[in-house]
C-alpha positions in Angstrom: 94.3 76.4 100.0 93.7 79.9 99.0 90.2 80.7 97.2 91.7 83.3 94.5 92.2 82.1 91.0 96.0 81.3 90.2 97.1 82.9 86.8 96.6 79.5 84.5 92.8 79.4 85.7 91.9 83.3 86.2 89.6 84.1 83.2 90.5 86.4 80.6 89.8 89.8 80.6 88.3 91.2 77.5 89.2 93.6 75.5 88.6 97.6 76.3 87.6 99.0 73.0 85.5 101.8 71.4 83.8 98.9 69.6 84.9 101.2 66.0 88.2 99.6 64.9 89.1 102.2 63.1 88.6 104.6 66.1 90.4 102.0 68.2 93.4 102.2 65.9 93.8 106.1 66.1 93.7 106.2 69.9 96.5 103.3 69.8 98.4 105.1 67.6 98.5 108.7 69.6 99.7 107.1 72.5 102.5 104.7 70.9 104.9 107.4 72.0 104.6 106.6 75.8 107.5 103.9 76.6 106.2 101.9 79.4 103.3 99.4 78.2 101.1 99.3 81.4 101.5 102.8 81.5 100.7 103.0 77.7 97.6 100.7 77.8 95.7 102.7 81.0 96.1 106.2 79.1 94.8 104.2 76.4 91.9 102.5 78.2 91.3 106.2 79.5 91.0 108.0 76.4 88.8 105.0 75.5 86.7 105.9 78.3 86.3 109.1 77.0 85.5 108.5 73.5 82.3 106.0 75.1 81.1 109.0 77.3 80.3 110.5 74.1 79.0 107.3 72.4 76.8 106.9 75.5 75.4 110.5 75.1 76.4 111.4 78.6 74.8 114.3 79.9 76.2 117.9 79.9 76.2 117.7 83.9 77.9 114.4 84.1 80.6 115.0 81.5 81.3 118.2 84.1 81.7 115.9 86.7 84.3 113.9 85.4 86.2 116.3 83.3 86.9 118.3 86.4 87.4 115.3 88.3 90.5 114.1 86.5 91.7 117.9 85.8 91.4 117.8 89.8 93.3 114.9 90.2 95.9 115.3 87.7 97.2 118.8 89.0 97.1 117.0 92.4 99.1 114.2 91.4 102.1 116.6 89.5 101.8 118.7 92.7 102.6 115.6 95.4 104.6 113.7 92.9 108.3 114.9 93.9 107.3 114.5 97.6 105.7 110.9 97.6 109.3 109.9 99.3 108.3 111.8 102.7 106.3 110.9 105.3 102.8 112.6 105.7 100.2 112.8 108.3 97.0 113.9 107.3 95.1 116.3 110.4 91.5 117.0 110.3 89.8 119.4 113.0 87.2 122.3 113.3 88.3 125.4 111.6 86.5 127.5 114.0 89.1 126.4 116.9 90.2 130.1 117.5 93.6 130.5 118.8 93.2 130.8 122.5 91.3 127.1 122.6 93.5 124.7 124.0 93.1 122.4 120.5 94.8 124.7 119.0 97.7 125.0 120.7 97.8 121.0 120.7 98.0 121.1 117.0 100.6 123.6 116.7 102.6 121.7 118.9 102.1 118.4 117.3 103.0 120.1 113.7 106.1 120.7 114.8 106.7 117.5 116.2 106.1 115.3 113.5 108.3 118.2 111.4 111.1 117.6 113.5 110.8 113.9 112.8 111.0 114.6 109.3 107.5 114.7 108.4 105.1 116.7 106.9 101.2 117.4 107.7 98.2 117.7 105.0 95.4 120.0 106.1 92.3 120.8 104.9 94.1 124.3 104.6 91.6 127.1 106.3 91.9 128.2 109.6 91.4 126.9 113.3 92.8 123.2 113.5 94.5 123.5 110.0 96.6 126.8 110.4 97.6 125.9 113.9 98.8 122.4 112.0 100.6 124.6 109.5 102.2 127.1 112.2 103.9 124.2 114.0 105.0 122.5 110.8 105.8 125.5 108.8 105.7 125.8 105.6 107.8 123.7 103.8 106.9 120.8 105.9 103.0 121.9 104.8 100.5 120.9 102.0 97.0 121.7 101.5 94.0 120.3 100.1 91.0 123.2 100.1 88.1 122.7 99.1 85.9 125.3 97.5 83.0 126.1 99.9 80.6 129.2 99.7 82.3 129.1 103.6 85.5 128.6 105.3 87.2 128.3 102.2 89.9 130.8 102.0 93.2 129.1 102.8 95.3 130.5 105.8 97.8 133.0 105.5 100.9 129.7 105.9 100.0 128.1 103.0 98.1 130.2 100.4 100.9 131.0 98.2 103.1 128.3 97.9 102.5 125.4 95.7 101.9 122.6 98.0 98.3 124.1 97.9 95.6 122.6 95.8 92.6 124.1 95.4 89.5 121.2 95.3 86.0 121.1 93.3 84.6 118.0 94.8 84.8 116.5 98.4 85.6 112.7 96.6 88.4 113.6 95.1 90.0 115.8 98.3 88.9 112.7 100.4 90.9 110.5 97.8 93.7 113.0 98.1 94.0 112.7 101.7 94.3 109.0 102.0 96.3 108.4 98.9 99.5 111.1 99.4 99.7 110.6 103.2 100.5 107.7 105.8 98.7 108.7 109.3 95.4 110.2 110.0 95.2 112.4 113.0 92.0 113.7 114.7 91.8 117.0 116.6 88.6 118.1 117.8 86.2 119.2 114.9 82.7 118.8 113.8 80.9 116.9 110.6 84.0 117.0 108.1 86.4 115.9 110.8 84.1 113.1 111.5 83.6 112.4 107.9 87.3 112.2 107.2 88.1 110.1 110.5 85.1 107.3 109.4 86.5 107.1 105.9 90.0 106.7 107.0 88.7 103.6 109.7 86.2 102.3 106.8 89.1 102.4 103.9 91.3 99.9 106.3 88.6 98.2 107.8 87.6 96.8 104.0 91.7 96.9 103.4 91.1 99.2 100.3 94.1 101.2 102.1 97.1 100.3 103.8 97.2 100.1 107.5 98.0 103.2 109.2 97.7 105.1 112.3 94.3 106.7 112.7 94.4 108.7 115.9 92.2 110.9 118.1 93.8 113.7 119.6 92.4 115.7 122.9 94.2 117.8 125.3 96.0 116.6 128.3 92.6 116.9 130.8 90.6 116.7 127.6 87.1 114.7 126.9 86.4 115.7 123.6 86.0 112.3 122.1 85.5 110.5 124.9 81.8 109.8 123.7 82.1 108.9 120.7 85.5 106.2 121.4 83.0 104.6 124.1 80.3 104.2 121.7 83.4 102.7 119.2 85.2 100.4 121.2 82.2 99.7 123.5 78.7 99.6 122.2 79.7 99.1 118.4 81.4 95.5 119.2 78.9 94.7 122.2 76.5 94.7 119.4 78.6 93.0 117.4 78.1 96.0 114.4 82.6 95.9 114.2 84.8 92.8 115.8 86.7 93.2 118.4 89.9 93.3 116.3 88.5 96.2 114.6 89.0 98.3 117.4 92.8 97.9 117.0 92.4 100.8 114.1 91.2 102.9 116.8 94.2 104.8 118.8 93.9 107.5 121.1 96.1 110.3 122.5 96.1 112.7 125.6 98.4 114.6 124.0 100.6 116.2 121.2 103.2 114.5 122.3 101.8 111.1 122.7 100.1 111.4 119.1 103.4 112.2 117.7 105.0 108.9 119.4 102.0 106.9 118.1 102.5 107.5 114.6 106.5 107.5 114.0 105.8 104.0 116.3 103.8 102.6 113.9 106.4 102.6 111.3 109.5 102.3 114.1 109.8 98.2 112.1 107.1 98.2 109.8 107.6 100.1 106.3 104.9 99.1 104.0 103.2 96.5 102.3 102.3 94.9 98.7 100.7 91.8 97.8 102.1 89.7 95.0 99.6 87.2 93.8 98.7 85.1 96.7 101.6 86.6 98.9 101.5 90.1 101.4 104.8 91.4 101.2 105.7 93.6 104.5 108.4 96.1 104.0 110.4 96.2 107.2 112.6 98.9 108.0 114.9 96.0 109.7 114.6 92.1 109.7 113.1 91.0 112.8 114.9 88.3 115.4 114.2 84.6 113.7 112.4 83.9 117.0 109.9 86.1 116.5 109.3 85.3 112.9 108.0 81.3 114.7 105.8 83.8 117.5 104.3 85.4 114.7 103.3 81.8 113.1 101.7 80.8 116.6 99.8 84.0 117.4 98.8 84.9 114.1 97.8 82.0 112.6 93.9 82.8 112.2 95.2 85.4 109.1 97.1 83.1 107.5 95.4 81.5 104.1 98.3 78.6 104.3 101.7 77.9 105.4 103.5 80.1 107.9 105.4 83.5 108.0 108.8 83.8 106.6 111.5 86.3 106.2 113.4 87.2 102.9 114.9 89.4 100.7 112.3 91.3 98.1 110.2 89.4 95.7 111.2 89.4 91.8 107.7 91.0 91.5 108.7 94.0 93.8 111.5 95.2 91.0 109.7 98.0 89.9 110.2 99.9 93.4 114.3 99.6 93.2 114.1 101.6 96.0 112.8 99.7 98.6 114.8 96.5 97.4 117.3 96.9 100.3 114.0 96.7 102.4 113.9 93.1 104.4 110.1 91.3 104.1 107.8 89.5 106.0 106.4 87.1 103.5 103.1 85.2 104.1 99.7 84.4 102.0 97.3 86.6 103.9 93.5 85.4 104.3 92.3 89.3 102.6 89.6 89.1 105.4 91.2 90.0 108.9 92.0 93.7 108.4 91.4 94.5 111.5 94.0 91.7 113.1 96.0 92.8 110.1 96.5 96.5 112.3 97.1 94.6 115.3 100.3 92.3 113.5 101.7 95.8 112.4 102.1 96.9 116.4 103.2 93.1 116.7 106.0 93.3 114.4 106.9 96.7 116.0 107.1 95.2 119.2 109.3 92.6 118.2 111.7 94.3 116.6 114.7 95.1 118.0 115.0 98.6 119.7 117.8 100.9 119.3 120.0 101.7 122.3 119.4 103.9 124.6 
């Protein structure tokens, strides 16, 4: 039996309130216009949040932080918004990769191969890494995410114009950014921020506080860039038992452009997406896998499971707010919210499974 509450025995949750009735009225009343009712009740819990900053007597510097914060993220969020249907792979990499370094080149080229499979690539937006991204991509396969530094903060000549550029206050909320509007994370060589970004995308589906995705290192064909640091990852990290060894399944690596590029459009060749509905995970598939694998799945994946077995089937009545996806076959199964790291490895399962077109 699964440990999370069902809905007739999860507790109550209290009221969010000003604690002034009157005040709580006003706010209700400015946003009555707004037609959806979840919608309607988080701008009011948010406006709520506001009012008790000021109850609290929240500093000067801290009401800075979070006013710009949520200007931040709101112009972000209008800016993505008509996009969100494409497919985005964030890259990370040093900015002072100058055009003859091999990286480069590998960057440029991998930009233009995820363009031509209809995707598009977030950068941090300055130079090295990040405009050789852009050049293979172009631009209207390009976004950018800068971030205001006394340093290497002017964006390159691809992007700054256009309006897939957003200009950034605060690292969080870039970070945030990054993870949120895109669905691969791709490494190219680079120094503290690439490494920051890479260990927040691994950490983010380690804890499964993000979807699965494709997080790959990138070197050159010949390259050892990374070599060091995957040893001490998939080697020392589990030897010492600091990750499992079905952690290391978020950990892929690439020789190449080309083989990077074939990573990440694999990852999603069956699998869409996912959403969990009460007790259940819901995997979007982007078409149903053979019945006998569906019973191979039960056998060899068993450990994940919190009861019962997998099943295939139509979407969930739940899931009829993303119309759509309702076309969208599902893997259906009540998901232990532990194994993340075996949850990566059933996502190249499921690919594996599924039926390949013909050659």
């Amino acid at each position: 039996m699964s440990s999370e509450p069902t809905s007739a025995n999860r507790p109550r949750r209290r009221a969010y309130t000003t604690h002034d009735p009157a005040v709580d009225t006003r706010l209700a009343a400015i946003v009555g216009q707004v037609e959806d009712p979840r919608d309607r009740q988080l701008i009011l819990e948010m406006m709520i949040t506001a009012y008790r900053f000021g109850s609290d007597r929240a500093s000067t510097g801290d009401l800075k932080i979070v006013t710009s914060a949520i200007k931040e993220l709101r112009y972000a969020f209008k800016i993505f918004r008509p996009y969100r249907h494409l497919r985005k792979v964030a890259v990370f990499g040093s900015a002072r990769v100058s055009r003859s370094h091999p990286a480069y080149g590998e960057a440029r080229r991998f930009g233009r191969l995820i363009a031509a499979a209809g995707w598009s690539v977030i950068t941090g937006a300055a130079s090295g890494i990040m405009r050789a991204g852009h050049e293979g991509a172009g631009l209207t396969a390009s976004f950018g995410l800068n971030i205001r530094l006394p340093f290497e903060q002017e964006a390159n000549p691809v992007i700054a114009k256009d309006i897939k550029l957003v200009t950034c206050k605060y690292f969080f909320t870039r970070k945030l950014l990054f993870i949120k509007e895109s669905h691969a994370t791709a490494l190219f060589p680079g120094g503290f921020g690439t490494l920051d970004e890479g260990f927040e995308s691994l950490t983010l589906v380690q804890t499964g506080k993000s979807d699965p995705r494709p997080i790959v290192f990138v070197d050159q064909p010949g390259g050892r860039y990374w070599d060091p640091l995957l040893k001490f990852l998939l080697r020392r990290m589990p030897r010492h038992r600091m990750i499992s060894p079905q952690e290391c399944a978020l950990v892929q690596v690439a020789r190449s452009a080309e083989e990077a590029a074939r990573q990440i459009l694999e990852f999603y060749r069956v699998y869409h997406s996912q959403r969990y509905v009460g007790e259940v995970l819901s995997i979007r598939l982007q078409q149903p896998l053979p019945e006998t694998a569906i019973g191979r799945l039960s056998h060899e994946f068993r450990d994940i499971l919190s009861r019962g077995e997998f099943r295939q089937g139509p979407a969930l009545p739940q899931e009829a707010d993303e119309p759509e996806l309702a076309h969208l076959p599902r893997l259906l199964f009540a998901f232990n919210r532990r194994s993340f790291g075996r949850l990566v490895q059933l996502v190249h399962r499921i690919n594996a499974l599924g039926p390949r077109p013909p050659r």
